[in-house]
C-alpha positions in Angstrom: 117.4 94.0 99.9 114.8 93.0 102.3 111.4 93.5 101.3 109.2 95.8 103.6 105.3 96.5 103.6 103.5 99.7 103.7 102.3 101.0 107.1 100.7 104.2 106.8 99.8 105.9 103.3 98.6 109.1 102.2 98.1 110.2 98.3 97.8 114.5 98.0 97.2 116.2 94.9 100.6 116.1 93.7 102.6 114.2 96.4 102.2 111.0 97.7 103.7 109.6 101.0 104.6 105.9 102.2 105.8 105.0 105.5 107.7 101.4 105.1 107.7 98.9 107.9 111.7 99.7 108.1 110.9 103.0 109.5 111.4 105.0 105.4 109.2 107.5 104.5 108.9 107.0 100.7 107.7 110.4 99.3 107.2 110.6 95.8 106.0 113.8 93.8 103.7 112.9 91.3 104.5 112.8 87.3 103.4 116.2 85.7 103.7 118.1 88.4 104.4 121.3 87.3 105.0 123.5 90.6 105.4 122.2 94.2 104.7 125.7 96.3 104.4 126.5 99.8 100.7 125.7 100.6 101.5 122.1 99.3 104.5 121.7 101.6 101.9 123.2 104.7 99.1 120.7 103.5 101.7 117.5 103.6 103.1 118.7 107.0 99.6 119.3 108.7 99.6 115.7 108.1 103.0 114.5 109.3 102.4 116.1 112.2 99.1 114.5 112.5 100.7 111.0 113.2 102.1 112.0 116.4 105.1 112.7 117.5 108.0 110.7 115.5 110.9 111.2 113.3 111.5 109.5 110.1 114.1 108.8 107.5 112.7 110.6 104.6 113.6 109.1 100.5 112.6 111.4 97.8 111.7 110.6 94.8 110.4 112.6 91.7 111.0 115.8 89.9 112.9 118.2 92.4 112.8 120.8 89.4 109.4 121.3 90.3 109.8 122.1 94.3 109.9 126.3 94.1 112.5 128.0 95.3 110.4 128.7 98.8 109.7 125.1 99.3 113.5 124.7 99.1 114.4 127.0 101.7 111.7 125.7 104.1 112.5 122.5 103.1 116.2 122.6 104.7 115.2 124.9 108.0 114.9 123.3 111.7 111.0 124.2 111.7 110.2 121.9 108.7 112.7 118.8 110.2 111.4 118.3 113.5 109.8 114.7 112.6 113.1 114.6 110.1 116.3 111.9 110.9 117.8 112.1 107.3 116.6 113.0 103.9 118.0 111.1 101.2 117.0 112.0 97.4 117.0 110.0 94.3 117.6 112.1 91.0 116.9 110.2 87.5 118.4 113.8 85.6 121.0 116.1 85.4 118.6 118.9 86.2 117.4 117.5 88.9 121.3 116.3 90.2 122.0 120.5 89.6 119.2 121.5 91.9 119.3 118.8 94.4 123.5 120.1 94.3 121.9 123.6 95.1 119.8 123.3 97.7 123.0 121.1 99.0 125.0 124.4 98.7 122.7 127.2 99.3 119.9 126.0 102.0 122.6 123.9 103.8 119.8 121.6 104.8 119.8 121.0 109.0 119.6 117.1 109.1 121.9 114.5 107.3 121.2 114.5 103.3 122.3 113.2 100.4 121.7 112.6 96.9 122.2 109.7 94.8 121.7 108.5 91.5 120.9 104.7 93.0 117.7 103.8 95.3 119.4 101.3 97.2 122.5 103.2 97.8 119.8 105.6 99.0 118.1 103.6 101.4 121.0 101.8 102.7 122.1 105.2 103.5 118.8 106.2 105.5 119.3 102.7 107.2 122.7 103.5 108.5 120.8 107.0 110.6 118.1 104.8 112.3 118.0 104.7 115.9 117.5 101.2 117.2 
């Protein structure tokens, strides 16, 4: 796969985010995070919505146990995907295959998303939803 260079970075407490010259947000919760709550998910957006007005194909990565079950539902509603083209996210765990099935189920998130066990099956994926 080609190889693409960082644009625009930002590291928060316990989430870090990477916007890749092919137009892929790369946003990775950090290793012993414990709980992902509501006031993180506000923090991150503040600065999404900083960088203007744009939409981006979003790749998660880390440990979706840790998201809380309020994160999840905003996670998946038309307020929190309005800079949002797809979501695509990359479990390493069973657990995190049965939530990432859940919130698949039960928030019925808005945009195109997926889950996969394979980060290039995940990015081609994302690539197939950008807008030229």
């Amino acid at each position: 796969m080609k190889q693409t260079t960082v644009k625009i970075k930002k590291d928060f407490e316990k989430i870090s985010f990477r916007l890749k010259s092919n137009g892929i947000m790369n946003i990775t919760l950090k290793e012993n995070v414990s709980l992902f709550t509501l006031s993180d998910l506000e923090e991150t957006m503040e600065w999404v919505v900083s960088l203007g007005d744009q939409k981006y194909l979003n790749l998660y990565e880390g440990n979706f146990s840790a998201a809380d079950a309020l994160v999840r539902e905003k996670s998946a509603s038309i307020e929190e995907n309005k800079y949002t083209i797809a979501d695509a996210f990359v479990v390493k765990n069973t657990s995190d295959r049965m939530i990432g099935d859940f919130y698949m189920q039960f928030n019925k998130p808005c945009k195109p998303t997926k889950i996969f066990d394979d980060r290039e099956e995940a990015i081609k994926w994302l690539l197939s939803h950008q807008k030229y």
